[in-house]
C-alpha positions, 0 to 999 in steps of 0.5 A: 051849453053853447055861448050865444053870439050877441044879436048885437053881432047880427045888427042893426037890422032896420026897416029903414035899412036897404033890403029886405028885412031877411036879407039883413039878417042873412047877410049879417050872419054871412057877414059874421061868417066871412069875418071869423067870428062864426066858426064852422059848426057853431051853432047859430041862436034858435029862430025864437031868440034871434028873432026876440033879440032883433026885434023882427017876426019869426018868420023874417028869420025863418026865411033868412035861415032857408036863404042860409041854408039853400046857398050852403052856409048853415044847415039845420038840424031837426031838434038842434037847430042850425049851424055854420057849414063846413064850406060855409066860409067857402060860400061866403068868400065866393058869393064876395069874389062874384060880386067883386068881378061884377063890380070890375066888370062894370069898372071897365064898362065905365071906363071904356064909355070913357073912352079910356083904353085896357093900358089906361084902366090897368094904370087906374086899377093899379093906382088904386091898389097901391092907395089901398096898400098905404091905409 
């Protein structure tokens, strides 16, 4: 028999919280993912007992498995239920890595409404990495 993961792991997931409810669950998951804390092929709780232990409808993680599925971080098998992907960390890591760039991306466009130049964005950019060095 597998060891469950806590829906504790998954949560909180809230109606208050920002986003879709089936949202809150996949980024949870993919969250656990990134984190190691879902190994590749592990199985995932079945849609009944996550969705039992978040206090959301089976159709809400229905949905997030599918979101799951489709961006290839699980896979689903019929009778067995669903698992993390081989390449699932993969995924996750590069969806972050996107959004990272898009977050830089944005940076520089603030920057140059600023009127700072590359040298002074540079400047700026290495500041905060160093701040990030000593936490």
């Amino acid at each position: 028999m597998t060891a469950r993961l806590p829906a504790l792991a998954f949560g909180p997931i809230s109606p208050a919280a920002p986003g879709p409810l089936y949202e809150q669950v996949a980024g949870a998951v993919k969250r656990e993912v990134a984190a190691g804390r879902l190994k590749p092929g592990e199985a995932l709780p079945s849609l009944r007992v996550l969705a039992a232990d978040l206090m959301v409808s089976l159709i809400t993680v229905k949905r997030a498995y599918e979101e799951l599925e489709r961006d290839g971080v699980i896979y689903s098998r019929q009778g067995l239920g669903a698992f993390v992907a081989a390449a699932g960390l993969d995924h996750v890591r590069e969806q972050k890595a996107e959004a990272a760039a898009a977050a830089l991306r944005a940076a520089v466009a603030a920057g140059r409404a600023a009127g700072l130049s590359d040298d002074d964005l540079r400047a700026r950019l290495q500041i905060i990495l160093d701040e990030g060095d000593a936490q």
